[in-house]
N, C-alpha and C positions, 0 to 999 in steps of 0.2 A: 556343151557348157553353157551355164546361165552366168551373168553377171549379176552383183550385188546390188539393191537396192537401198537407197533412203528416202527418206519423205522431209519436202520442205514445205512450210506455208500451203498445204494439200498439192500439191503438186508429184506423183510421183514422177521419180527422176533415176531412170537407167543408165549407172556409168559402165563405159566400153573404152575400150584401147582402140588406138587408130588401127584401120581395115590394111595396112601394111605391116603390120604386126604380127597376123596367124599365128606364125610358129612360135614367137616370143610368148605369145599370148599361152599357149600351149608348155612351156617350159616354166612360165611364172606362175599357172594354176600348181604345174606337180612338184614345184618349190612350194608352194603354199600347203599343198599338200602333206609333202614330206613332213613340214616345219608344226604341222598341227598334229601328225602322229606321235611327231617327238615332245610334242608341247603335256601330252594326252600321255605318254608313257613317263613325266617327269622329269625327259631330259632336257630343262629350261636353257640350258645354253648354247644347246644344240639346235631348238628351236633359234633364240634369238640370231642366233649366226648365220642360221638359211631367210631367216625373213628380211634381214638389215638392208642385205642389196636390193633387195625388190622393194623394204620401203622408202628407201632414198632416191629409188625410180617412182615409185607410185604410191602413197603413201594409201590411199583410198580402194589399192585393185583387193578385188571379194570374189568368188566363187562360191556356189551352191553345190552340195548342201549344206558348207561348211558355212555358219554365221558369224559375221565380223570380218570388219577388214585387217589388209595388215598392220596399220598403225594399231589396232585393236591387240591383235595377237601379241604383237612384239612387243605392246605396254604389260602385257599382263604376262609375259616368259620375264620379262626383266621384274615385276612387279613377284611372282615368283624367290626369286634370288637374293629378295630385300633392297632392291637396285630402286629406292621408290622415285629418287631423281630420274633417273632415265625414263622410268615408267610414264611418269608426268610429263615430260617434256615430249615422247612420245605421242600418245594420249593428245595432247595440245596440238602438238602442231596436226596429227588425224583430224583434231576437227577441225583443224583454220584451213585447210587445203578442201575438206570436200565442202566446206560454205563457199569455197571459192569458184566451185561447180554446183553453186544455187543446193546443196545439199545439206542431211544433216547428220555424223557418221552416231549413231544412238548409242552401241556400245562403247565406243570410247569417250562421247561425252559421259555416260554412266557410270563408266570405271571412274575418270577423270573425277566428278564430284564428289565421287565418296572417297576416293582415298583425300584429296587435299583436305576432308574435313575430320577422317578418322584422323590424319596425321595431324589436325591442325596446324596445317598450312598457310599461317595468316595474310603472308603476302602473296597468294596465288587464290584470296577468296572474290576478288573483283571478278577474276575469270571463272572460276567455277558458277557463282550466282549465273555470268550469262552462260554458260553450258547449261545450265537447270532449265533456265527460261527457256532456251532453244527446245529444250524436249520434250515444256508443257506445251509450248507453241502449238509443236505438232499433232497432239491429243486430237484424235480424232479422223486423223487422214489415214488412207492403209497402209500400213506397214507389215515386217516380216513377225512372226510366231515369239522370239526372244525379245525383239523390240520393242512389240506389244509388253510382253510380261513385263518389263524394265519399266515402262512408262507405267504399267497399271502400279507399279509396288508406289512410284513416286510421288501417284495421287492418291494413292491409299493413305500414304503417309500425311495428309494434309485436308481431304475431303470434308473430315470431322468439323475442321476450322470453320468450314464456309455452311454460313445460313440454307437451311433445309430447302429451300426456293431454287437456290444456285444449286447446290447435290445436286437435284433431279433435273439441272439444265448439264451436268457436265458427264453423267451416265445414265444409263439406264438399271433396274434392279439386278440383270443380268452381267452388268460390268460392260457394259457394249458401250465405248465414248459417243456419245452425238456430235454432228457435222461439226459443230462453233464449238465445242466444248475446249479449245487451246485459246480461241480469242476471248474466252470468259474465263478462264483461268488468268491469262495475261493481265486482263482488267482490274481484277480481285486484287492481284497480287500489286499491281500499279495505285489499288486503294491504300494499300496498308504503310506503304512506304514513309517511315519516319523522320526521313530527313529530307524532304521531294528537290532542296536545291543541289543536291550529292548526284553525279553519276550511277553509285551503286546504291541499290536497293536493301536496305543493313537487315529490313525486316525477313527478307530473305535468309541474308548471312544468319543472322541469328536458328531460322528456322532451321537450316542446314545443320549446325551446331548441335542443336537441340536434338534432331533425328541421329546424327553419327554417335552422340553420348548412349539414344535408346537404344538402339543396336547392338553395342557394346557391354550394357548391363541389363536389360527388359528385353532381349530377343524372344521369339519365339516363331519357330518353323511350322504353325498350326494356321497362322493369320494371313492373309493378303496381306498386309503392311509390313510382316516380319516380326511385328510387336505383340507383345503383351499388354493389357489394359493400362500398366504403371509408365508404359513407354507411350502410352496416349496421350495421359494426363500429360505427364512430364513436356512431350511434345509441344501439347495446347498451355499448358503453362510454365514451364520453365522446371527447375530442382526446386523441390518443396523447402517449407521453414527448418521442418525436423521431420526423420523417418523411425518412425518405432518399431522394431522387430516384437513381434511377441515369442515368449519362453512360457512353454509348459512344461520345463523342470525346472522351475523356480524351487526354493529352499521351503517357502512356504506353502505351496501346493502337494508338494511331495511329505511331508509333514504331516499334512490333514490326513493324505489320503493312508499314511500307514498308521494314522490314528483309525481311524474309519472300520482299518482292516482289524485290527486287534480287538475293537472294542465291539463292533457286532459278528465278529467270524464269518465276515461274506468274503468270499474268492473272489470278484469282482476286481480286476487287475487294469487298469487302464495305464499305456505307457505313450511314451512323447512321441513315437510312430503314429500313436492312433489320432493324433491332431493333424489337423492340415496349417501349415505355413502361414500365417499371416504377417500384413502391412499396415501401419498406420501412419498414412502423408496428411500433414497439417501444412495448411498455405495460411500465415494471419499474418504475412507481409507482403505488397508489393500487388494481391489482386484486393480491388476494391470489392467494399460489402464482406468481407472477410469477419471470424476467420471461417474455411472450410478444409475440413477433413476428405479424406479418402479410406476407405477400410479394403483392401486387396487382399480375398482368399485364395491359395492354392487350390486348384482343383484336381488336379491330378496330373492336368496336360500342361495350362499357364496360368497364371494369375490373373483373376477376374473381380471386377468391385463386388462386393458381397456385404454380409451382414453378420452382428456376431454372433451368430446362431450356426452362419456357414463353419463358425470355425470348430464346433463342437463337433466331435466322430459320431456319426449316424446312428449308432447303437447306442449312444446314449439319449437321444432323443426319441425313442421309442421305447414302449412297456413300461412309462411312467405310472405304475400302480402300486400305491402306499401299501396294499393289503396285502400285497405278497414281500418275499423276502428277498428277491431279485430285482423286483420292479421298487423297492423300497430302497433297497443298497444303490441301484443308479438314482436315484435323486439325491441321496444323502453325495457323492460323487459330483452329480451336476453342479449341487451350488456351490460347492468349493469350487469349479472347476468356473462356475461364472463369477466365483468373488476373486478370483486368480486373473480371468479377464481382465475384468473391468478395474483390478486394484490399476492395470498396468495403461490402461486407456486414460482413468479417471483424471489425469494432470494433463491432457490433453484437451478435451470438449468439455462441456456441460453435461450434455447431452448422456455419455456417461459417468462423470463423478456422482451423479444422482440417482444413479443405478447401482454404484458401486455402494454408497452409502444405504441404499434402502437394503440389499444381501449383507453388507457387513454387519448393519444392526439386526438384521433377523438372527444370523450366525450368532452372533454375539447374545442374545435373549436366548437360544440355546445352548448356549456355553451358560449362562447363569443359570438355568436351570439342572443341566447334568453336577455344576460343581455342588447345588443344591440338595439334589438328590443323594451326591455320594457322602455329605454329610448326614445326612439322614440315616444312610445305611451302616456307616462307618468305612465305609473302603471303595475300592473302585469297584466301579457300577457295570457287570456285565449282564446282559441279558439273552435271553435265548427265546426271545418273542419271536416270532415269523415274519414279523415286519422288521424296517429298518432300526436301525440304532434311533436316528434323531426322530423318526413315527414314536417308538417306544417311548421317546421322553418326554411330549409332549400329552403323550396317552396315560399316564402315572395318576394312579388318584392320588388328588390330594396335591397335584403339581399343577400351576399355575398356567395358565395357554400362553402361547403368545401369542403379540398383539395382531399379527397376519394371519393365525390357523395354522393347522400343521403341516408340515414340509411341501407334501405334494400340492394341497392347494396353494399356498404360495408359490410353489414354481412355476404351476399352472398359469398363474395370473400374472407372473413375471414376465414366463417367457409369451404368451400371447402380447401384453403389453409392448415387448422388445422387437417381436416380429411386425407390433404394428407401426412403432415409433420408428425403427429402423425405414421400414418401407417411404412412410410420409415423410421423415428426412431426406432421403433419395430423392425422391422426386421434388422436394422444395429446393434443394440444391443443384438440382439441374437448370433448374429454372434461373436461380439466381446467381451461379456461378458462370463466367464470361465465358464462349466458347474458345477463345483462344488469348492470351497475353501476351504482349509486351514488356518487354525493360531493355529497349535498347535504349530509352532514354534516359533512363536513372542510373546509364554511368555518368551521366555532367548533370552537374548542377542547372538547374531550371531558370530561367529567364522570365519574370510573369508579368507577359507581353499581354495587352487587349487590345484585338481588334475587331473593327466591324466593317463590312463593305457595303455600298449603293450604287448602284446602275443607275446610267443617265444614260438617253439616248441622243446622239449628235446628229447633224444636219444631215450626214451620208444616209442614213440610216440606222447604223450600226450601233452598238451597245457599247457603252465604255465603263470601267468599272473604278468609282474610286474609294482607295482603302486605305484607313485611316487609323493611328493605334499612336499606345503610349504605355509608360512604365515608369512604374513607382522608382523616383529617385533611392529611396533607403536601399531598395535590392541593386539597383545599379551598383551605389557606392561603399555596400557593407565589405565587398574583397579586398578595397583599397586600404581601408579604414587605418590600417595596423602594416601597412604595406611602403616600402620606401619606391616602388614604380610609380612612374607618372601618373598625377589624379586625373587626367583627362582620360579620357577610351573614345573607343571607337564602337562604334553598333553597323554591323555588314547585315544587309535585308537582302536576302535571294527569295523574288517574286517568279511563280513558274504557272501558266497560264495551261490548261492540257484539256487537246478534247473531247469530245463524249466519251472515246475506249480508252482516254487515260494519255494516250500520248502525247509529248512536250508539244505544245503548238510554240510556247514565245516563254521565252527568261530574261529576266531583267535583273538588276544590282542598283544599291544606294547604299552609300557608305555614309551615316551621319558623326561627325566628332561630337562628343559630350562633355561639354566640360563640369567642373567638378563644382564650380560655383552654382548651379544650379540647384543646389541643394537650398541656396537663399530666396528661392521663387516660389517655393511649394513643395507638394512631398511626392506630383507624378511632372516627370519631364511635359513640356506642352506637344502636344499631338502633332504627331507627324503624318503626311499623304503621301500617297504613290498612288499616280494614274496608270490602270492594266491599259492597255491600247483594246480597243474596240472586238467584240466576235461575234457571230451568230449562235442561234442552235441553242444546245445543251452544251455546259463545259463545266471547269473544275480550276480554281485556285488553291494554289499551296504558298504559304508562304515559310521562309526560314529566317529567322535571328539568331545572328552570335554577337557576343559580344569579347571583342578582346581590350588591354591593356593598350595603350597609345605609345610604342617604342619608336626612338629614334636610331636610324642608322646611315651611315656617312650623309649625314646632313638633312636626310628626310625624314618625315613623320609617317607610319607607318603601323598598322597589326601587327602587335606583339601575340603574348601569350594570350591562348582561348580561357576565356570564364566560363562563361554561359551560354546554354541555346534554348531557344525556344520556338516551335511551330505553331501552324492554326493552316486548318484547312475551311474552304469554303466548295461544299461538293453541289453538281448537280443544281449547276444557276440557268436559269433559262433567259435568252436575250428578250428584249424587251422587243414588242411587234413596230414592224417599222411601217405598217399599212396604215398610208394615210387616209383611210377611211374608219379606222378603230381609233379611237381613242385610249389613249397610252399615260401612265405615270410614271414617272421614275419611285423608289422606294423613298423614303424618308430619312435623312442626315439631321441626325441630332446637333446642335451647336450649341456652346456654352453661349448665350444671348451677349452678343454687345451692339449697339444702337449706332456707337462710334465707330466703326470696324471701315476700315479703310476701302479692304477687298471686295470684291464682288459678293460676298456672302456675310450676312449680320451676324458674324463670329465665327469664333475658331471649332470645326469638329470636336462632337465629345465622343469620343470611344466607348465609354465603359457601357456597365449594363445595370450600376446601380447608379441610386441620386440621393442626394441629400436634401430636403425641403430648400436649402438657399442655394441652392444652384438653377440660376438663368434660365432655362431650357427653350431652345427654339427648335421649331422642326421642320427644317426648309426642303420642301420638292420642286419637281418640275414639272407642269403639262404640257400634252403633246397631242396632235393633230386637232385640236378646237374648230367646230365648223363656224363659218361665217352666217350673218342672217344676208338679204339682199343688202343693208347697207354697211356691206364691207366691216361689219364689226362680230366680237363674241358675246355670248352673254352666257356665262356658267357658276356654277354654285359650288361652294368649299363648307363643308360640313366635316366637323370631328367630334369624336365620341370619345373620351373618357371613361375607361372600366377599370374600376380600381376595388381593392380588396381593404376593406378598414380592420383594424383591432378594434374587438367586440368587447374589449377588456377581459380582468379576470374569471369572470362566473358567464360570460357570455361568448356565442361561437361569434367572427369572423365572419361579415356580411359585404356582399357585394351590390355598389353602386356604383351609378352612371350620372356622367353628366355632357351632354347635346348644344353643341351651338353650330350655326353655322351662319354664313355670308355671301350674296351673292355678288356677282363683280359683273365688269365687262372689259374689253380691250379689243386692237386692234390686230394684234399678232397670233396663230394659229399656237404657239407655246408662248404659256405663260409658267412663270417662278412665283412661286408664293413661301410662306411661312409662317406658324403659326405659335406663339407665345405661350410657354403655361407657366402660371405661378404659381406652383406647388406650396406654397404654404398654407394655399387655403385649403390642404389636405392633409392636416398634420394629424390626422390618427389611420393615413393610408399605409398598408404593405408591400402591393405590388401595384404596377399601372398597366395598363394597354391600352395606348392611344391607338385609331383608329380614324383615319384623314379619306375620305370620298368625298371624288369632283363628279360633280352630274352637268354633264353638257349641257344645256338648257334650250338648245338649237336643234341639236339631233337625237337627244335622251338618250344617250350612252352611258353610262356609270362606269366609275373605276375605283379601285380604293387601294390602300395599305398599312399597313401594321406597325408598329414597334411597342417593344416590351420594356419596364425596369422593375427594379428591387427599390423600391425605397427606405432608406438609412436615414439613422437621426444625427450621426457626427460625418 
């Protein structure tokens, strides 16, 4: 007998019954045994009833060849019987017992998250998200043959998401995981997180959500992932605006076509079999750069993105020749069958109402000349040419062309057209459509928070981070407006510091009261700060705003009802160098300039990213390791560049200038504090700025320099 295997953090880990056990051991495989033939021959309750004792003894005991433990079994005999409670509870407690022997049970975490999310099981979604995580965790380590399969279906399902770089870090083209591919999954996933001062990971929830609806309507047993291409989409963006079905027995299709048949005597029968299924998903809410379509044709097996030429039956796109009377009846066929198309597309894109419009008015320039002709003749117009009906009409001496040539050259030049436009769309929309969306935010109303951060280095060494924001009073106050709750709120800031692979290093809270008078000072609340505590390295800021209601209860003041939330991350900050032999700057803190300012700094932070010509602007740093000459002092140079972009006016482009000044100083202390003044009004036909601040040591010629950006506005 083999015992069961799972994989935790690459560790494989063989669990075994204690060496006083033998026979038990022996008694509990061929219960396990018995419970899986019965499991295997339908009889689920007969299974659940032999496995119960053994998994209230052992929740984790497995036997080979049989895969899965009992808690495994015994969720899915009760999961079986519709019993979905026992199942889950089952399920659950399987994996909290073998993490408790550093393990991870994979089938039952995998049962475990799809059912609580096929069931939508809202209040069992904290635990499922970390079942998930546990099982991307382990990508990569060896595991057993089912394992494997489990884990490949649950990155298939997500792969698509992650940037082309990442894919070929997390398999290879043969599906074979690479060593780290569970700690780069982890990280990814630790990026996307929307709410970073939350426990759970909602970006997750959500994604769960998304995969259990494609399953249940986009399946397909053809894919790695299970899905069909509509269950991709859907995945990477959510349920579309609107879904169009296309109908090839529409009233007026079917119409033409028995017109078609009476009037030139071709047998040419085309019926709603011979179409393949089509989809039309329109997204023109919710993904930015919008809107975009999706066109999904049947192909026989699943639904694949296609074009609308896919959805035309193969024999009609071949033997397109006017001179015979077969190849002439399938065109006269096609364009009804593309102005049936596109009639049904054309209220959805551009793309095709302009197509649909160019076949309806050619149709139509053929319908004025048949109803032409049959006055001419006196009666309806039957011909017994060799060509088509609509070849024949335009062939008529004495009848007038129209304005595109006859049938087949016009189809010609449609469908080439269609086939080209079609394609070049494709790929523009690839390009411009986001690999994967969000909306777990746009269930709450938005909070339009600005912030910006600067690194300062302190005495330790270390990097300290401070970050600085504020918010337009009108959104603060517009919920209250009409509202008999208390005008004052409160604003909760969850600062979460994480690092290089994402994980929490440090969290913090500030709770500010707002009160409501502040709407008489201005139209943005005055800027608030929060000092991150100091780190090395590479790391990652998140920060979180809500803002609620200001309620009282037995005598205290207190969070009421949630209004708004709003985020802002700051990824991928590298600490500032603490070798005092390099020369170091901190970044640049913009400050509304006051001369009077009590504090250590000549003004208060300015957050935002635009500026007005009369706004103050100062832009205070710090430097850091200045070398001495022999007599104990520094001598260095503060030079800033101004690059701004002017209005070239109406008939003129848009030109960029610069302007250079600089100063040199001296001091006594290895860091110096400076700052530097701009009065923007002497750029009153600027667009954009980019100040640019370099200290050149003047001792050891080391340079350093840094950056900041604005927008400039005239109110």
């Amino acid at each position: 007998m083999e015992m069961g295997r799972w994989q935790f953090a690459g560790v494989l880990v063989v669990l075994s019954l204690t060496v006083g056990r033998v026979k038990g051991q022996s008694e509990d495989s061929l219960q396990l045994v018995r419970a899986f033939q019965a499991y295997q021959a339908g009889r689920y309750e007969v299974a659940a009833a032999t496995l119960q004792p053994l998994f209230e003894e052992q929740p984790v005991f497995q036997i080979r060849p049989i895969e899965g433990s009992v808690a495994y079994w015994l969720g899915a005999a009760y999961q079986a019987q519709g019993a979905i409670e026992e199942a889950l509870n089952t399920w659950q407690q399987g994996v909290r017992s073998a993490l408790t022997l550093g393990a991870v049970d994979v089938q039952a975490a995998d049962a475990y998250v799809a059912a609580v999310f096929q069931q939508s099981r809202s209040e069992r979604f904290t635990e499922a998200a970390f079942f998930y995580q546990l099982l991307l965790r382990i990508a990569g380590t060896p595991m057993l043959p089912d394992e494997l399969q489990r884990l490949r279906r649950h990155v298939a399902r997500m792969i698509f998401l992650l940037p082309d770089v990442l894919q070929q870090r997390i398999w290879t083209r043969d599906r074979r995981f690479l060593p780290d591919a569970g700690a780069r999954l982890m990280q990814w996933w630790a990026q996307q997180d929307p709410l970073p001062a939350t426990p759970l990971n909602e970006r997750i929830v959500e994604h769960l959500q998304r995969v259990a609806y494609a399953e249940q309507h986009y399946a397909s047993d053809r894919t790695e992932s299970g899905l069909d291409e509509r269950g991709i989409v859907y995945v990477r963006l959510g349920p579309p605006s609107r879904i169009k079905k296309l109908d090839f027995y529409s009233r007026e299709l079917q119409q033409a076509l028995r017109r078609l048949r009476r009037s030139s005597g071709n047998a040419l029968i085309v019926s709603e079999s011979d179409f393949a299924p089509g989809e039309l998903w329109l997204y023109d809410r919710f993904v930015p750069g919008g809107p975009y379509y999706f066109l999904f044709v049947y192909d026989g097996n699943l639904y694949r993105q296609g074009s609308v030429l896919d959805l035309i039956p193969p024999h009609l796109r071949v033997g397109l020749d006017g001179d015979t009377g077969r190849g002439g009846a399938k065109i006269d066929v096609l364009l009804e069958v593309l102005r049936a198309v596109y009639r049904q597309l054309a209220p959805y894109h551009l793309d095709f109402s302009d197509r649909y419009i160019r076949v309806d008015n050619y149709l139509g320039q053929l319908e004025e000349i048949r109803i032409q002709l049959e006055r001419n003749i006196g009666g309806e117009l039957y011909t017994q040419d060799k060509r088509s009906d609509n070849s024949a009409l335009v062939q008529q001496e004495g009848t007038p062309f129209t304005t595109e040539g006859t049938p087949d050259v016009f189809l010609r030049s449609l469908l080439a057209e269609t086939e080209r436009e079609d394609a070049l769309n494709r790929a523009e929309m690839a390009v411009r459509i986001p690999r994967q969306q969000s909306r777990w935010l746009d269930q709450k109303p938005r909070l339009p928070v600005v912030a910006r951060v600067a690194r300062f280095l302190r005495t330790d060494g270390r990097t300290e981070n401070l970050i600085y924001w504020a918010a337009p009073v009108g959104a603060l106050l517009q919920d209250l407006a009409a509202s008999t709750k208390p005008a004052d709120f409160l604003i909760d800031l969850q600062v979460v510091r994480q690092r290089t692979d994402y994980r929490v290093a440090y969290r913090t809270s500030q709770l500010y009261q707002i009160p409501s008078r502040l709407s008489e000072q201005g139209p943005v609340i005055p800027a608030r700060s929060v000092t991150v505590p100091a780190d090395t390295g590479v790391y990652h800021i998140a920060l979180q705003w809500d803002q609620y209601t200001l309620a009282q209860r037995e005598g205290k003041w207190q969070a009421g009802e949630h209004l708004k939330t709003s985020v802002a991350r700051f990824d991928s900050l590298q600490a500032l160098r603490a070798d005092p032999a390099v020369l170091e700057m901190s970044d640049l803190l913009p400050l509304w300039y006051d001369p009077s300012a009590s504090d250590t700094l000549p003004g208060r932070p300015y957050p935002f990213t635009r500026l007005s010509p009369d706004v103050p602007l100062a832009l205070y740093f710090e430097v850091y390791h200045l070398t001495f000459r022999p007599d104990d002092r520094t001598r260095y140079e503060v030079a800033y560049e101004v690059r701004r972009r002017e209005d070239g006016g109406l008939l003129r482009r848009d030109r960029e200038v610069q302007t250079r000044s600089s100063t040199v100083y001296e001091g006594t202390s290895r860091t110096a504090r400076e700052y530097v003044v701009l009065d923007l009004r002497a750029w009153e036909r600027a667009k954009e700025l980019e100040v640019v601040v370099r200290v050149r040591d003047l001792v050891s010629g080391q340079e350093v320099s840094r950056s900041i950006r604005f927008e400039v506005v005239r109110s």
